[in-house]
C-alpha positions as CSV (number, residue, x, y, z in Angstrom):
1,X,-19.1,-25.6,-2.0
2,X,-19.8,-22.0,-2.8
3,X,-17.1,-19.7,-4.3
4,X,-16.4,-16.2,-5.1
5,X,-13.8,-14.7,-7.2
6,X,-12.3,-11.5,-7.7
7,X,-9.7,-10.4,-10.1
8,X,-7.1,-7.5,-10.6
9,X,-3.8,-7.4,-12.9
10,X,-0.2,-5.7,-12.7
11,X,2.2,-4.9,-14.7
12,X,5.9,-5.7,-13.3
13,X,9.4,-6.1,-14.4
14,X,11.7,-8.9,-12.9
15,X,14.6,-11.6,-13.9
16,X,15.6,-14.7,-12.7
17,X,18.5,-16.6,-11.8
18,X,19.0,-20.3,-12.9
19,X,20.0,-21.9,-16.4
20,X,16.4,-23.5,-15.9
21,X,15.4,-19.9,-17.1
22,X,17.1,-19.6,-20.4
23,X,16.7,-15.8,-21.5
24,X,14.3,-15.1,-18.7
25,X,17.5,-14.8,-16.6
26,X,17.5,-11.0,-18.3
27,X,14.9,-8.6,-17.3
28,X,11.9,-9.1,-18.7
29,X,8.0,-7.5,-18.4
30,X,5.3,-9.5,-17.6
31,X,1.5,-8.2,-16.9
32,X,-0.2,-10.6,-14.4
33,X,-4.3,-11.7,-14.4
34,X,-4.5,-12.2,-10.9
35,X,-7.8,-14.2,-9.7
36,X,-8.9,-14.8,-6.2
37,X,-11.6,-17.2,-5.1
38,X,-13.2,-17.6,-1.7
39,X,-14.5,-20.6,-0.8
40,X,-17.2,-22.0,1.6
41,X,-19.6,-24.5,2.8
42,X,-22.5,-22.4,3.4
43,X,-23.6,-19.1,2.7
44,X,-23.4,-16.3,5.6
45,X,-26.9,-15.0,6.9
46,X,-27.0,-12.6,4.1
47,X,-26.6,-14.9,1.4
48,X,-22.6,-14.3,0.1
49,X,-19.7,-15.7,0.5
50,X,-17.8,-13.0,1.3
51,X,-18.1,-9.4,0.8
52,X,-17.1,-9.1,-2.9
53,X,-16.0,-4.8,-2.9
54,X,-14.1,-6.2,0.6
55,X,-12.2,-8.8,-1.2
56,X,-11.2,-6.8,-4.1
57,X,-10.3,-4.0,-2.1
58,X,-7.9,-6.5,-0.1
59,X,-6.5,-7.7,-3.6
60,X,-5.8,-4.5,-4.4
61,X,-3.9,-3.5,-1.2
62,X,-2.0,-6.7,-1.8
63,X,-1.1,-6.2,-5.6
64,X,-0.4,-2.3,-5.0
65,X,3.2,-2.6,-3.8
66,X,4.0,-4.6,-6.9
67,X,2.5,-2.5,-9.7
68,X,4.8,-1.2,-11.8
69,X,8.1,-2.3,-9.7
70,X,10.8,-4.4,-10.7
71,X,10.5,-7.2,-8.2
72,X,14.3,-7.9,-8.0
73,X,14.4,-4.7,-5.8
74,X,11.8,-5.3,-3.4
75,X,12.8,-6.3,-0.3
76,X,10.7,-8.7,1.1
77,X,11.8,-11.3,-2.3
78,X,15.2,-10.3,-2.0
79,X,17.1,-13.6,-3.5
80,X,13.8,-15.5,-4.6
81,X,12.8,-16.5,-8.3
82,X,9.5,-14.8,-8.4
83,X,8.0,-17.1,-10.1
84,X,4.3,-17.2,-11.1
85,X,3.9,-20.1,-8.4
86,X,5.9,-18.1,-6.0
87,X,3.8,-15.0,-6.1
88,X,0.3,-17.0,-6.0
89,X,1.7,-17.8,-2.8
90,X,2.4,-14.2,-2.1
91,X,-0.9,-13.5,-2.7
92,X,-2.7,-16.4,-1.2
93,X,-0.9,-16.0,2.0
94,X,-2.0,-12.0,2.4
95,X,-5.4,-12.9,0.8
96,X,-5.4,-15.9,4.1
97,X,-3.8,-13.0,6.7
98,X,-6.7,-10.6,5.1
99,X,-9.7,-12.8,5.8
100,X,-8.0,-13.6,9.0
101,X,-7.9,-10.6,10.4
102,X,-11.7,-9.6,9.2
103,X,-10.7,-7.4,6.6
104,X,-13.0,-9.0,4.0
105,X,-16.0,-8.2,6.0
106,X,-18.7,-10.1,8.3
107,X,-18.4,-13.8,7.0
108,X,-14.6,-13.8,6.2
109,X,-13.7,-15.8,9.1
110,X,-15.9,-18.7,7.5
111,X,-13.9,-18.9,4.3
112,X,-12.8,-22.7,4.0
113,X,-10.3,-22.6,1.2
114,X,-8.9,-20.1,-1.1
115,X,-7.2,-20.3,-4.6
116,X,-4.9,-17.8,-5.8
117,X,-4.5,-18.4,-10.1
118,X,-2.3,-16.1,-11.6
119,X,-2.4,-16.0,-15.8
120,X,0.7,-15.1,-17.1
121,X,0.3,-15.0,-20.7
122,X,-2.7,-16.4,-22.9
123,X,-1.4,-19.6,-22.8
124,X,-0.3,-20.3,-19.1
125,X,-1.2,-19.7,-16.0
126,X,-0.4,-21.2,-12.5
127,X,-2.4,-21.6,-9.3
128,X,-2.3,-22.3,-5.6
129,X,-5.1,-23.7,-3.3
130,X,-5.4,-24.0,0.2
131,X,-7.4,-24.6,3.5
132,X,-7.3,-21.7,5.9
């Protein structure tokens, strides 16, 4: 299997609701590592997996909206813990949508499985893999 992975980062405020959460429950900063990779069986006719500018530039058309906004006011997670594992999913799903649609250039529509690991501190991280 051949991969490719791109990264990115934001910054974002956000709280959550849920004793499970102890003094998260307050607002809180967090500055995400987000990675992306792209897998497939075989290379494309030119040799890649996918286009690698394509697939960052659809990482960062994904991440955009969420740079330096609280979460708890955007619409779209209205009443949902955004989570680390929640917004790997986020991602995965508009990363999935992106390659769909041919948005990450001749080859995307070959892509097999992508993960989605998001690094929330030195010391954890969470992921989410998938078969398109």
């Amino acid at each position: 299997m051949f991969a490719v992975e791109v990264r990115d980062h934001i910054m974002i405020a956000h709280s959550f609701k849920g004793d499970l959460f102890g003094p998260a429950q307050a607002l809180h900063g967090a500055t995400f590592v987000i990675d992306v990779a792209f897998f497939r069986e075989t290379l494309t006719e030119d040799g890649v997996v996918v286009d690698i500018g394509r697939a960052h530039e659809a990482l960062k058309a994904t991440l955009g909206p969420l740079n330096y906004r609280n979460l708890d006011e955007v619409p779209e997670f209205a009443g949902k813990n955004t989570t680390t594992e929640f917004l790997c999913k986020h991602v995965f799903d508009a990363m999935a949508a992106a390659s769909r649609k041919g948005a990450l250039g001749p080859g995307g529509e070959g892509i097999a499985r992508i993960r989605v690991s998001i690094e929330e501190s030195h010391v954890a991280r969470a992921w989410y893999e998938a078969a398109l």
